[in-house]
C-alpha positions as CSV (number, residue, x, y, z in Angstrom):
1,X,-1.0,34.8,32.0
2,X,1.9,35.8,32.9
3,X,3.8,33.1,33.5
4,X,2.7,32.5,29.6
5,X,4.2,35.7,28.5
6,X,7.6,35.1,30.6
7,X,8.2,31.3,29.3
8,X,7.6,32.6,25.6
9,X,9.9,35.6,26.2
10,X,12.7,33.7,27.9
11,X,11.9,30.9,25.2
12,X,12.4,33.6,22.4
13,X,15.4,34.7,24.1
14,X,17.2,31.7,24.8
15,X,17.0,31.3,20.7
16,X,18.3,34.6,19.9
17,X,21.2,34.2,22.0
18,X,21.6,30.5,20.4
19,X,21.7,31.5,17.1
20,X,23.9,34.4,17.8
21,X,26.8,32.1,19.5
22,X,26.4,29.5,16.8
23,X,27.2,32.3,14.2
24,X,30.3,33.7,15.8
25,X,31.8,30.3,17.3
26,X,30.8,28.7,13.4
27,X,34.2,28.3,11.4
28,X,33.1,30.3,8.3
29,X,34.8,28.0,5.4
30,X,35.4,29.1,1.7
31,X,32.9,28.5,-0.9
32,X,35.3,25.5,-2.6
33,X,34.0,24.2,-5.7
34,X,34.8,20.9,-4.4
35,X,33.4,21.1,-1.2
36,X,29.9,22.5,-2.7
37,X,29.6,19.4,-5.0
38,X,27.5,16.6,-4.1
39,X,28.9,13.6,-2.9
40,X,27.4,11.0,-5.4
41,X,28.2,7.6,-4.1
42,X,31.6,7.2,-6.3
43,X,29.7,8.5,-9.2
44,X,31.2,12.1,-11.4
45,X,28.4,14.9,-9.9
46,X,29.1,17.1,-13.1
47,X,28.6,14.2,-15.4
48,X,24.4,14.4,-16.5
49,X,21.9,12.8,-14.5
50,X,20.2,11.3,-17.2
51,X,21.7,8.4,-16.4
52,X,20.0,5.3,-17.8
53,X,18.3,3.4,-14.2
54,X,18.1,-1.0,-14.4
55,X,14.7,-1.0,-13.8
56,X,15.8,-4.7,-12.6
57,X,16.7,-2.8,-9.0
58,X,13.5,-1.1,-8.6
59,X,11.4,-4.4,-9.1
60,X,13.7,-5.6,-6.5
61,X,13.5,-3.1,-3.8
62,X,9.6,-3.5,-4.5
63,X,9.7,-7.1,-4.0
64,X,11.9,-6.5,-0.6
65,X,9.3,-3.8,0.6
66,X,6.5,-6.0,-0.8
67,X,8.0,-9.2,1.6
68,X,8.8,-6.7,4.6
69,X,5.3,-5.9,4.8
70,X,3.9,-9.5,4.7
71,X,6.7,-10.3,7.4
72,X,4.7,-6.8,9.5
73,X,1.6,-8.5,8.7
74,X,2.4,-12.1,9.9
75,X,3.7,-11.7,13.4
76,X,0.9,-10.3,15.1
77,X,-1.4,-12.8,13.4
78,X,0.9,-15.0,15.2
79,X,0.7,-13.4,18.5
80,X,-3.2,-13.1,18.2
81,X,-3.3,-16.9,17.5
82,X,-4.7,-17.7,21.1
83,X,-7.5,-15.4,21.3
84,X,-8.9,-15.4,17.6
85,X,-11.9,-18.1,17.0
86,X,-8.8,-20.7,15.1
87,X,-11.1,-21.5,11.8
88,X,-11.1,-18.0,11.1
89,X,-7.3,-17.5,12.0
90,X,-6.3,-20.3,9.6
91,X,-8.6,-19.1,6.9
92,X,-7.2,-15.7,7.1
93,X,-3.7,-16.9,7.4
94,X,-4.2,-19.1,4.3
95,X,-5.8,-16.8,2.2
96,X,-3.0,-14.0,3.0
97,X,-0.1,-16.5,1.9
98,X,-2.1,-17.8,-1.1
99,X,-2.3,-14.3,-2.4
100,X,1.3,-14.3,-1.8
101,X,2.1,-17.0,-3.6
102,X,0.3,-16.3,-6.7
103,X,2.0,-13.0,-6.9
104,X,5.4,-14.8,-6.5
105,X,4.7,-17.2,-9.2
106,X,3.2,-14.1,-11.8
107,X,6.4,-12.3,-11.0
108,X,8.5,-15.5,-11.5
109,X,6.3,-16.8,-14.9
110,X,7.2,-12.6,-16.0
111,X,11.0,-12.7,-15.4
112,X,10.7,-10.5,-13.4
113,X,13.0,-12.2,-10.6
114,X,16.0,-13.3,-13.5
115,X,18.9,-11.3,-13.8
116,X,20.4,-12.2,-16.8
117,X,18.2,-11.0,-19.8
């Protein structure tokens, strides 16, 4: 027990003094209007941020996250190819990528994947 209470107290501390050193050694800077602002990619921060969004890049970075996960899925049905029963394997396999497929082709018959509108 008490080697409990000692770690906790030399834990507590080892904080205090931490955060102590941290505030005096810390360069105290002025509160610049500039420097407060967020950095917005190139973009005016004060300007509204009601900004009208392409919904064109969200479909996008759906479809990318959408493909990254099949790409998660595929490899270890790869590496489970030897010790899987290989009628089930393949019919799993092809089922997965059909389904694939299909949503592909809907997302390509929707225009979905064109750029220019």
């Amino acid at each position: 027990m008490l080697k409990i209470t000692m770690s906790i107290m030399m834990t507590i501390i080892l904080s205090i003094i931490m955060m102590t050193l941290c505030m005096l050694i810390s360069k105290k800077s002025m509160m610049d209007r500039e420097k407060m602002s967020p950095f917005e990619c190139g973009f005016d921060p004060k300007s509204s941020s009601r900004v009208p969004f392409s919904s064109q890049f969200f479909l996008v970075a759906v479809l990318f996250l959408i493909f990254d996960i099949e790409i998660v899925i595929i490899l270890p049905m790869i590496i489970t190819i030897k010790t899987s029963n290989m009628m089930y394997w393949f019919m799993t396999s092809t089922m997965f990528l059909v389904i694939l497929i299909i949503g592909l082709y809907h997302e390509w018959k929707n225009g979905i994947l064109e750029w220019a509108n």
